[in-house]
mmCIF file as gemmi writes it, N, C-alpha and C atoms, coordinates in Angstrom:
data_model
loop_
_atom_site.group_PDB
_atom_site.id
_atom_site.type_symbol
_atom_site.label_atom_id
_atom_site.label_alt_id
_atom_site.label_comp_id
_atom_site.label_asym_id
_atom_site.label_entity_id
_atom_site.label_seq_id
_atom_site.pdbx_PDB_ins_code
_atom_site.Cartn_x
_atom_site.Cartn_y
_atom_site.Cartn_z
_atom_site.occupancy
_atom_site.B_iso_or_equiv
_atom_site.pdbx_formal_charge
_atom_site.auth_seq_id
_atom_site.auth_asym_id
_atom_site.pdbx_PDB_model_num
ATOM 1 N N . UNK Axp A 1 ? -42.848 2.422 22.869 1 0 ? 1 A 1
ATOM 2 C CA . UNK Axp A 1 ? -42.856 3.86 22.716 1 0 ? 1 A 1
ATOM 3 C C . UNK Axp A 1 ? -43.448 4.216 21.355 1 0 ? 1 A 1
ATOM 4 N N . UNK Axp A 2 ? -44.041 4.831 21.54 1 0 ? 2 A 1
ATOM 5 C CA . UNK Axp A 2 ? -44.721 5.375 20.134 1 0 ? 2 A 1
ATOM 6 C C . UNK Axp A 2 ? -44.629 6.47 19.54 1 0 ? 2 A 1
ATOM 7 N N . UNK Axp A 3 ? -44.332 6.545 17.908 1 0 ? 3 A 1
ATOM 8 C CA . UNK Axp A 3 ? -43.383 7.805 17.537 1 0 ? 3 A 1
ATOM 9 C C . UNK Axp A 3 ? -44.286 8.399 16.697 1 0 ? 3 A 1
ATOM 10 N N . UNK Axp A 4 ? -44.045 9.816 17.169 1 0 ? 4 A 1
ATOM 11 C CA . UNK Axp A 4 ? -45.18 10.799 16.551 1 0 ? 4 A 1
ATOM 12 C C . UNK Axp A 4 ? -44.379 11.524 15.558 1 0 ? 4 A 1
ATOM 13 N N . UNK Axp A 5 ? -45.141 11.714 14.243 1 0 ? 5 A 1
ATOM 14 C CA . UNK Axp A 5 ? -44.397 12.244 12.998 1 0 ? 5 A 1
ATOM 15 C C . UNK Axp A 5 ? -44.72 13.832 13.003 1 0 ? 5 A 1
ATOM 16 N N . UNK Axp A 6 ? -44.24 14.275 13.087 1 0 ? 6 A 1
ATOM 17 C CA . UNK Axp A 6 ? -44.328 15.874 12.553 1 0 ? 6 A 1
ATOM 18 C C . UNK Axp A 6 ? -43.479 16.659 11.417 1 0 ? 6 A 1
ATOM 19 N N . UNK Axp A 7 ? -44.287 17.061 10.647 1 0 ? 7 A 1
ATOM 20 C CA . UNK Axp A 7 ? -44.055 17.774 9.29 1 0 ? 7 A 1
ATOM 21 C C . UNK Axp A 7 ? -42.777 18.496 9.753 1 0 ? 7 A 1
ATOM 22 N N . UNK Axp A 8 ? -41.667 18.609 9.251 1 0 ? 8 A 1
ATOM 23 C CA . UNK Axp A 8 ? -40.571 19.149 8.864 1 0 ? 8 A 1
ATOM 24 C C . UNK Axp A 8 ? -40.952 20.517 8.283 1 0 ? 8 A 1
ATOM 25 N N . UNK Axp A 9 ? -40.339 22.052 9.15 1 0 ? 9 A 1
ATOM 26 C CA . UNK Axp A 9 ? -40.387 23.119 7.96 1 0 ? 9 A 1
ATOM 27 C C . UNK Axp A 9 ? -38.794 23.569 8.158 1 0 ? 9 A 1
ATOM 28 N N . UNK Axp A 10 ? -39.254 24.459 7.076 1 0 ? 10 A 1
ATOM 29 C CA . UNK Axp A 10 ? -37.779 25.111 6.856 1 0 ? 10 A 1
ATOM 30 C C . UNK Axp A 10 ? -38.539 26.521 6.926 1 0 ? 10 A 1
ATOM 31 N N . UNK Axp A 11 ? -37.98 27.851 7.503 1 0 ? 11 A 1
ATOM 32 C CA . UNK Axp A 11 ? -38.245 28.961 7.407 1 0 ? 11 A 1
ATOM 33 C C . UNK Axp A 11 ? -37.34 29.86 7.408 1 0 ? 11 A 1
ATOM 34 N N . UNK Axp A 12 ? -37.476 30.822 6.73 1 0 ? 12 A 1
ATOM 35 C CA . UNK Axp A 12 ? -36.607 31.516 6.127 1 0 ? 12 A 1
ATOM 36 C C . UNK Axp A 12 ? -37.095 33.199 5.98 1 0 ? 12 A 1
ATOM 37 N N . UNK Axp A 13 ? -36.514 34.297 6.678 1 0 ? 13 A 1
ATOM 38 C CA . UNK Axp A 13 ? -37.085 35.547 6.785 1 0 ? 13 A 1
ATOM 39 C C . UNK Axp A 13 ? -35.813 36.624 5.185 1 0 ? 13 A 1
ATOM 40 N N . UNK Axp A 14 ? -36.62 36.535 4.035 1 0 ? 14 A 1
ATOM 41 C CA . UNK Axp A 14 ? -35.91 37.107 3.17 1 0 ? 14 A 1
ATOM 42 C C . UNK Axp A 14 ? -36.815 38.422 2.456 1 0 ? 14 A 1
ATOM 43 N N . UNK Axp A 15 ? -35.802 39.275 1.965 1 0 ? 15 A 1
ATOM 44 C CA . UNK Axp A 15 ? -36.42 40.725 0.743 1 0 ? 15 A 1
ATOM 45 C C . UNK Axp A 15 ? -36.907 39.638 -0.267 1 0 ? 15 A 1
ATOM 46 N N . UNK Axp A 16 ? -38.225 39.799 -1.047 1 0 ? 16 A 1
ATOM 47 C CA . UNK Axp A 16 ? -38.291 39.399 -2.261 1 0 ? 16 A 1
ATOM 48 C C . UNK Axp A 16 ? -38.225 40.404 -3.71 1 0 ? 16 A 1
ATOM 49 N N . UNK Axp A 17 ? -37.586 40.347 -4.301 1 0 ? 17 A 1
ATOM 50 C CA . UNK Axp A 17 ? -37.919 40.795 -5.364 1 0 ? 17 A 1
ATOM 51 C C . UNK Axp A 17 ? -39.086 41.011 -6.383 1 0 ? 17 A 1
ATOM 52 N N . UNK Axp A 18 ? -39.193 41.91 -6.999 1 0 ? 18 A 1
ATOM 53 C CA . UNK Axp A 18 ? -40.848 41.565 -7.436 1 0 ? 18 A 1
ATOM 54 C C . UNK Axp A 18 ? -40.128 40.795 -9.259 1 0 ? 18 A 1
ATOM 55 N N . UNK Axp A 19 ? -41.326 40.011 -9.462 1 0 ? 19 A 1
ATOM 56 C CA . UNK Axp A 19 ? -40.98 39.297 -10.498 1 0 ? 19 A 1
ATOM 57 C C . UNK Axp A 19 ? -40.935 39.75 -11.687 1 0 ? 19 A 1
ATOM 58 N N . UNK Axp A 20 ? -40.302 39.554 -12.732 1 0 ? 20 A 1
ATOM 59 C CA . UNK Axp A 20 ? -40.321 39.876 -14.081 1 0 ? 20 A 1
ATOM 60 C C . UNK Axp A 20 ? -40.161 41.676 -14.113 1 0 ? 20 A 1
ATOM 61 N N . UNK Axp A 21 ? -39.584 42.153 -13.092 1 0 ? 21 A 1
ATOM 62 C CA . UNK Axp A 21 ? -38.703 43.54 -13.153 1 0 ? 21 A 1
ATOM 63 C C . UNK Axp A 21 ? -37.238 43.434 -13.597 1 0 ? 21 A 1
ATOM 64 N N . UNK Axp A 22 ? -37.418 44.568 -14.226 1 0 ? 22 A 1
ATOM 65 C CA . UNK Axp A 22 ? -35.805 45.215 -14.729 1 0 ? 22 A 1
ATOM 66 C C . UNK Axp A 22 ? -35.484 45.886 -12.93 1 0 ? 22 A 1
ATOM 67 N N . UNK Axp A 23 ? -33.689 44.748 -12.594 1 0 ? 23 A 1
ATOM 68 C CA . UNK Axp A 23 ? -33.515 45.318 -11.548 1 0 ? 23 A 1
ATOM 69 C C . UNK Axp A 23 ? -33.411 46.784 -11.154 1 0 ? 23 A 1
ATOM 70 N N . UNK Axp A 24 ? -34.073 47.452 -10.352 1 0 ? 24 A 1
ATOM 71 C CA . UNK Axp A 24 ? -33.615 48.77 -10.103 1 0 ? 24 A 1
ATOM 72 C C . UNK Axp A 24 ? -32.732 49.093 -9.478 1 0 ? 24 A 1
ATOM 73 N N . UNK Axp A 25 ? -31.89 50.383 -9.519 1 0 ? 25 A 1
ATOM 74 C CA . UNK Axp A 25 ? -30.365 50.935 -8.655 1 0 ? 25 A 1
ATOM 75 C C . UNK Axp A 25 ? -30.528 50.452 -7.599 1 0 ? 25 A 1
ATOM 76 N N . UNK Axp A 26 ? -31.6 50.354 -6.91 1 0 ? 26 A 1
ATOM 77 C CA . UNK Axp A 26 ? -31.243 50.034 -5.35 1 0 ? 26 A 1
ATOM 78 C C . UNK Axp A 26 ? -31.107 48.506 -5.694 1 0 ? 26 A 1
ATOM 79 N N . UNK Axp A 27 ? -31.915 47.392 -5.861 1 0 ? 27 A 1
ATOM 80 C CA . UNK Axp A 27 ? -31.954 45.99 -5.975 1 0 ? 27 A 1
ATOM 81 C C . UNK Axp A 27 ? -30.489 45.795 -6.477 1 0 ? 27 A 1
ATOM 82 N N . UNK Axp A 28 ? -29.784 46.273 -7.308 1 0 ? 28 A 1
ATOM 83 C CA . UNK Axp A 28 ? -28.408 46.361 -7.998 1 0 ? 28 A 1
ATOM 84 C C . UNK Axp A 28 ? -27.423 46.519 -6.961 1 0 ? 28 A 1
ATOM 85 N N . UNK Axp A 29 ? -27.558 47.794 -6.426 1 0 ? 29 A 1
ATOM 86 C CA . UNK Axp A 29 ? -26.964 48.11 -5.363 1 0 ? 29 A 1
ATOM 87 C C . UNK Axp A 29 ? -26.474 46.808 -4.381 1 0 ? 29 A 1
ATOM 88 N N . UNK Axp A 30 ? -27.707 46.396 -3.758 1 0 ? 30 A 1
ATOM 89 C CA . UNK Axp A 30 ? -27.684 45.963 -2.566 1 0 ? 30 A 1
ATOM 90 C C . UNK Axp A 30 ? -27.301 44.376 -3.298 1 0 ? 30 A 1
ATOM 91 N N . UNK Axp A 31 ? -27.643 43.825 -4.15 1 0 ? 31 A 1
ATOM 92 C CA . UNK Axp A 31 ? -26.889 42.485 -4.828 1 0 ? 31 A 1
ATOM 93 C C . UNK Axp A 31 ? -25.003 43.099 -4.742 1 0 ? 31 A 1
ATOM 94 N N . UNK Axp A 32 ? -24.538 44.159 -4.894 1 0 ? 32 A 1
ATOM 95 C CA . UNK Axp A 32 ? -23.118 44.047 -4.575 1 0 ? 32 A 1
ATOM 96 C C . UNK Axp A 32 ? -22.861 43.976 -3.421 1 0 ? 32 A 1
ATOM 97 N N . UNK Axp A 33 ? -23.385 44.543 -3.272 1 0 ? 33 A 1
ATOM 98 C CA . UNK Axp A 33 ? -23.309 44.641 -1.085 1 0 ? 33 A 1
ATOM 99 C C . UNK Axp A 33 ? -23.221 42.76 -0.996 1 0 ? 33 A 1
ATOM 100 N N . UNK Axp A 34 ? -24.427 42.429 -0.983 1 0 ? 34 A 1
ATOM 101 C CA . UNK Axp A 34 ? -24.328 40.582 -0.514 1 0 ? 34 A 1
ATOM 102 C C . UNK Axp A 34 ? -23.475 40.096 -1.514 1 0 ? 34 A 1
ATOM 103 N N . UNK Axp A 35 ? -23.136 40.046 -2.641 1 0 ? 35 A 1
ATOM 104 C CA . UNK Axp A 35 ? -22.097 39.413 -3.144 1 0 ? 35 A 1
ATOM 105 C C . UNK Axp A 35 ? -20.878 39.59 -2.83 1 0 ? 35 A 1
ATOM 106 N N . UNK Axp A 36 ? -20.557 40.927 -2.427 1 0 ? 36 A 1
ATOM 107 C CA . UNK Axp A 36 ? -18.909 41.454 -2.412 1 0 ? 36 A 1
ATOM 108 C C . UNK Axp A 36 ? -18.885 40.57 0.004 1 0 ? 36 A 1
ATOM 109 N N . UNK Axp A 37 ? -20.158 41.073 0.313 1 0 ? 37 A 1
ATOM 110 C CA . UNK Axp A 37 ? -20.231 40.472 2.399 1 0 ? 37 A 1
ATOM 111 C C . UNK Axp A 37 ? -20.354 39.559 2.484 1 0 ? 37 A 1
ATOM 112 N N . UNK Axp A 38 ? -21.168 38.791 1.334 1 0 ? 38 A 1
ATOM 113 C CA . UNK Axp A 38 ? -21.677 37.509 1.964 1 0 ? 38 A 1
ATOM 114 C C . UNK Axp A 38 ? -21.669 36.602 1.004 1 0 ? 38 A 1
ATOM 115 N N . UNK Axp A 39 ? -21.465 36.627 -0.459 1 0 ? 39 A 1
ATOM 116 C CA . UNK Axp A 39 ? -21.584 35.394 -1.654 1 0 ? 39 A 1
ATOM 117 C C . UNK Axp A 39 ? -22.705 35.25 -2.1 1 0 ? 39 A 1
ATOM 118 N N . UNK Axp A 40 ? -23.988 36.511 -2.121 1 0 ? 40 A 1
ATOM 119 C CA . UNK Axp A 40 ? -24.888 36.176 -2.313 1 0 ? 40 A 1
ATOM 120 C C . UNK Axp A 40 ? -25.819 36.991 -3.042 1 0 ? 40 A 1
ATOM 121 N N . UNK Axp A 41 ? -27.112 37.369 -3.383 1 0 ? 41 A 1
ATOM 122 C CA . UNK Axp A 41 ? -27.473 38.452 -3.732 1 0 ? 41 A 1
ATOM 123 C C . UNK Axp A 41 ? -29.048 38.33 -3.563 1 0 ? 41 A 1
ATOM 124 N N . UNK Axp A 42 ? -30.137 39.061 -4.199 1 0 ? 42 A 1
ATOM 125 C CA . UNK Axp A 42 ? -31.407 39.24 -3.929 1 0 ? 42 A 1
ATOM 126 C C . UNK Axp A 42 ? -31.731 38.502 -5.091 1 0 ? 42 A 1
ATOM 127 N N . UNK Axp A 43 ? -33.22 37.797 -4.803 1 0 ? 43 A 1
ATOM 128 C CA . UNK Axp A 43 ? -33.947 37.2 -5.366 1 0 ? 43 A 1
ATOM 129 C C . UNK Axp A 43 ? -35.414 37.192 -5.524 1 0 ? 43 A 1
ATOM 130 N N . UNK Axp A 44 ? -36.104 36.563 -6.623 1 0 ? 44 A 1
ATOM 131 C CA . UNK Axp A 44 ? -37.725 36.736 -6.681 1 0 ? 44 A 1
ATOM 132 C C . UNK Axp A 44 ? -37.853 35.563 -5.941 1 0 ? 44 A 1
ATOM 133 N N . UNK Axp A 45 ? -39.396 35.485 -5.872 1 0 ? 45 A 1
ATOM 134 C CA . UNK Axp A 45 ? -40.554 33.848 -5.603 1 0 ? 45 A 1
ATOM 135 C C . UNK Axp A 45 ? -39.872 32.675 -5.986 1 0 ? 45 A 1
ATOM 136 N N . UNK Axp A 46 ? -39.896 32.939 -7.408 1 0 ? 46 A 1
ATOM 137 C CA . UNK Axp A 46 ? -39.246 31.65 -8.089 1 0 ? 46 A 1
ATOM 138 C C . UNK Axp A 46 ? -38.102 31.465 -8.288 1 0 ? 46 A 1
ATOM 139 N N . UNK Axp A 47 ? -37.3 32.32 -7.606 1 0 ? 47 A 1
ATOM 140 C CA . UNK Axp A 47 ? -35.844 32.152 -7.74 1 0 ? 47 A 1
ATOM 141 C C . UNK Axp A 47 ? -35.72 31.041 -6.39 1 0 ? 47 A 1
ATOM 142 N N . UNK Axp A 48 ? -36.482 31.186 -5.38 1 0 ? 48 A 1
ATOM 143 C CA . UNK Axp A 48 ? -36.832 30.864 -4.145 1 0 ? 48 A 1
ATOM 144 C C . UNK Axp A 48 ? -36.964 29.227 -4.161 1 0 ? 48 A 1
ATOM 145 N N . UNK Axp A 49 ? -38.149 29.637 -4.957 1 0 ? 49 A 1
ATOM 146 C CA . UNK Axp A 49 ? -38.474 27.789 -5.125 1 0 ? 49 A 1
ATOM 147 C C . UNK Axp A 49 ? -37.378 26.88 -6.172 1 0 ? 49 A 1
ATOM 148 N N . UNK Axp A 50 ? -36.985 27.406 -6.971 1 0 ? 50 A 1
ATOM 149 C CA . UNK Axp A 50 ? -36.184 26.806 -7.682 1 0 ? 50 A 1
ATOM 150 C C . UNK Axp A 50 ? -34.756 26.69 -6.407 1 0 ? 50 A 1
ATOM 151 N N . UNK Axp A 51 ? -34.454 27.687 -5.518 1 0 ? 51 A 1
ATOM 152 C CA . UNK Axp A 51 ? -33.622 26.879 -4.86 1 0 ? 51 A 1
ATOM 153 C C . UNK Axp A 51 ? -33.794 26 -3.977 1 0 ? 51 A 1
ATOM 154 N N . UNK Axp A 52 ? -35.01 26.017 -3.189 1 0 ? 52 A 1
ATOM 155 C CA . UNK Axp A 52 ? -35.168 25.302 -2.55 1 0 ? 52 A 1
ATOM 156 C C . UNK Axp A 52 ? -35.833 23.754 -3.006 1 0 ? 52 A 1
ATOM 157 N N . UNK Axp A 53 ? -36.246 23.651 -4.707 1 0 ? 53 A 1
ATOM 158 C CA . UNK Axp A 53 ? -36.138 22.529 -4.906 1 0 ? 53 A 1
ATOM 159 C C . UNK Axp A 53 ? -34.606 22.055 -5.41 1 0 ? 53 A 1
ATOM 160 N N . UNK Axp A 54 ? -33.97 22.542 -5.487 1 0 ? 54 A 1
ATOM 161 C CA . UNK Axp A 54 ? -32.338 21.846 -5.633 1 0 ? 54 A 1
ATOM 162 C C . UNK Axp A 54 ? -31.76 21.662 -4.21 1 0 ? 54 A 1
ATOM 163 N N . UNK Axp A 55 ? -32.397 22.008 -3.268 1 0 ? 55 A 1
ATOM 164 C CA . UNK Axp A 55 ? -32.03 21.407 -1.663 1 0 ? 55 A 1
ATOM 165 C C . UNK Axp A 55 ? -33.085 20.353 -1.208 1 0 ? 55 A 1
ATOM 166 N N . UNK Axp A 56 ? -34.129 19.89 -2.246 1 0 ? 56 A 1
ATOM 167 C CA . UNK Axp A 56 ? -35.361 18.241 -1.895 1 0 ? 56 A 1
ATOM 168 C C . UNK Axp A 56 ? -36.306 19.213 -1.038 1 0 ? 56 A 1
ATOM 169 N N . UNK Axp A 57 ? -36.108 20.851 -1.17 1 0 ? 57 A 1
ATOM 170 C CA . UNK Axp A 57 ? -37.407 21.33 0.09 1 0 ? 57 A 1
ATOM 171 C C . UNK Axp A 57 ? -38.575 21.811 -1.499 1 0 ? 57 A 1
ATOM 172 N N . UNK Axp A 58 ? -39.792 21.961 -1.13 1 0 ? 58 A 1
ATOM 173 C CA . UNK Axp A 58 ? -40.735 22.326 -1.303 1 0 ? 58 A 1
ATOM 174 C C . UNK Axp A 58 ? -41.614 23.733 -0.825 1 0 ? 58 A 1
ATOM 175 N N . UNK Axp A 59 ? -41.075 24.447 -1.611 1 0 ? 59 A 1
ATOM 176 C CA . UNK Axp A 59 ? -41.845 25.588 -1.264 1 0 ? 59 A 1
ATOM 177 C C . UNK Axp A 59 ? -43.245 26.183 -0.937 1 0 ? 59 A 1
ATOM 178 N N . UNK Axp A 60 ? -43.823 26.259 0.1 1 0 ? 60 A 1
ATOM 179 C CA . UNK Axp A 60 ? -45.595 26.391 0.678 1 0 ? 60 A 1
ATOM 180 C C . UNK Axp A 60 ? -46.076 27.375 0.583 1 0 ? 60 A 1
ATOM 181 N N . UNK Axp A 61 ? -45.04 28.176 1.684 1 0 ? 61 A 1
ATOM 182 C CA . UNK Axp A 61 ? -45.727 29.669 0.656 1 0 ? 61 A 1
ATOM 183 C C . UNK Axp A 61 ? -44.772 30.76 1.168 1 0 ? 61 A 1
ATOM 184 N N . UNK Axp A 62 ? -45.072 32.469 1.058 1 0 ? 62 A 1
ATOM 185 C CA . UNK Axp A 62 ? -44.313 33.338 1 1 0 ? 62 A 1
ATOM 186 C C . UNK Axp A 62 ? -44.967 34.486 1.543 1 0 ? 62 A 1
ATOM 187 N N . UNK Axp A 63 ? -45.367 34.376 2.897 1 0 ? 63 A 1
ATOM 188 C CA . UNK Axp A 63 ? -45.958 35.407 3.827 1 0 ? 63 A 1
ATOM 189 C C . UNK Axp A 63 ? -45.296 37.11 3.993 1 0 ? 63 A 1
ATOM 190 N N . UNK Axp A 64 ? -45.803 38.244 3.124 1 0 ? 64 A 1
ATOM 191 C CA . UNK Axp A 64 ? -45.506 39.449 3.449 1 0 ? 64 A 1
ATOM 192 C C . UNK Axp A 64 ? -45.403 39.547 4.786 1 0 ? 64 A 1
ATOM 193 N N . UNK Axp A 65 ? -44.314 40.215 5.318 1 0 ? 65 A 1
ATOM 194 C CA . UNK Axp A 65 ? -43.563 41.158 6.464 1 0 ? 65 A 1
ATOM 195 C C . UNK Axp A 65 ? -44.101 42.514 6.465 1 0 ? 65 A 1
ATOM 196 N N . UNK Axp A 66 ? -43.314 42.847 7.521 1 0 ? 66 A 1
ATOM 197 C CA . UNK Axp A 66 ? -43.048 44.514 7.014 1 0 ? 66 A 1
ATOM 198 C C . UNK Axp A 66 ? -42.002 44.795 6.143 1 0 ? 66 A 1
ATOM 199 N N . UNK Axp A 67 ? -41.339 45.789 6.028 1 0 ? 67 A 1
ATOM 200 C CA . UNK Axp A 67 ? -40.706 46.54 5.213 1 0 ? 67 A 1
ATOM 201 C C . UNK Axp A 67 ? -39.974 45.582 4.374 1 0 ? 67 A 1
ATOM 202 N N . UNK Axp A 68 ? -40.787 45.082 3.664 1 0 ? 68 A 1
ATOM 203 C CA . UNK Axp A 68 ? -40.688 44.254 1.963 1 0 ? 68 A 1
ATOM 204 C C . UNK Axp A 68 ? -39.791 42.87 2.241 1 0 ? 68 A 1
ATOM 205 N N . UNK Axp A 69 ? -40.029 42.577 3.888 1 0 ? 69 A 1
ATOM 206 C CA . UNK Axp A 69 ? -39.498 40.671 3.912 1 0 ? 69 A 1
ATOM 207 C C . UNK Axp A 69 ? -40.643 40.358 3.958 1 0 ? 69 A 1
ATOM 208 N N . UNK Axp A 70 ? -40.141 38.914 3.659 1 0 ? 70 A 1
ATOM 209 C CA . UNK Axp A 70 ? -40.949 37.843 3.193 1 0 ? 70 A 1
ATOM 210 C C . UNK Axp A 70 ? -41.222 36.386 4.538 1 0 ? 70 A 1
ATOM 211 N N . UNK Axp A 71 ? -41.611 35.772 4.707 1 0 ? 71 A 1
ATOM 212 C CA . UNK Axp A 71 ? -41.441 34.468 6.007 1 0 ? 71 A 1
ATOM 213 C C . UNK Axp A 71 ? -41.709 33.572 4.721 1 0 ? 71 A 1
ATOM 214 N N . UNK Axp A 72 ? -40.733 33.03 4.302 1 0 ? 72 A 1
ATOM 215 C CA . UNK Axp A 72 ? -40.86 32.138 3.208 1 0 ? 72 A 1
ATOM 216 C C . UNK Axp A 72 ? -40.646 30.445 4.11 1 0 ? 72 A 1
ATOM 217 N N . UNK Axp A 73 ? -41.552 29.609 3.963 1 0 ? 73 A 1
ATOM 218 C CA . UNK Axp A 73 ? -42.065 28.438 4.787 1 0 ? 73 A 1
ATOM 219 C C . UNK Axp A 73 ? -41.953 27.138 3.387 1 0 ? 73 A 1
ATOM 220 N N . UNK Axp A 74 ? -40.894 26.303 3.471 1 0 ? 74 A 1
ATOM 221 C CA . UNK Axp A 74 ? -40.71 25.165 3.2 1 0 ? 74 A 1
ATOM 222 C C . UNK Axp A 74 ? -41.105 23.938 3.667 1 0 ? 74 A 1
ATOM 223 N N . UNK Axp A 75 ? -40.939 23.042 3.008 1 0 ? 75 A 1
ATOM 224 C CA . UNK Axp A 75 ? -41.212 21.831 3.415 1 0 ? 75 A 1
ATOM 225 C C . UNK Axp A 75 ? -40.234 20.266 2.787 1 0 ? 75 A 1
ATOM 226 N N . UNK Axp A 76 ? -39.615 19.398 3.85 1 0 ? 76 A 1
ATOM 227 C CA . UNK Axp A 76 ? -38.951 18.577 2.733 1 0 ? 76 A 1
ATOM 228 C C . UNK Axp A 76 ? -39.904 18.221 1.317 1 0 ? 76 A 1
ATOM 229 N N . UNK Axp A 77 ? -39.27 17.666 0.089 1 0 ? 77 A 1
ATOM 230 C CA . UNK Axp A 77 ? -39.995 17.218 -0.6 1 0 ? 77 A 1
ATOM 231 C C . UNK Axp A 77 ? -40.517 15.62 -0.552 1 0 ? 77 A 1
């Protein structure tokens, strides 16, 4: 039997933040909302890749959505 390798992704549909902004009321806002619902909050690009290199993934790239998500596409490292 012969085993065929295929690339591993990880995908992920998230808001990005824009980088090197002073958060605004709403971005503020909505970080209490996911911290107080869910343990979590909003993030930039590189907040992105920096987590997903502390999980061995590799970040490829960060495809605009509509209304300001992102299709952010990993890869193991």
């Amino acid at each position: 039997m012969r085993k065929t390798s295929s690339p591993s992704r990880l995908l992920v549909i998230e808001r990005l933040l824009p980088p090197g902004s002073e958060p605004a009321l709403d971005a503020v806002m909505k970080d209490i909302e996911m911290l107080v619902m869910l343990g979590s909050r909003e993030r930039t690009e590189a907040e992105y890749r920096a987590l997903f290199e502390q999980a061995d993934f590799r970040m490829v790239q960060a495809i605009p959505l509509q209304d300001g998500l992102h299709l952010l596409e990993s890869q193991p490292a």
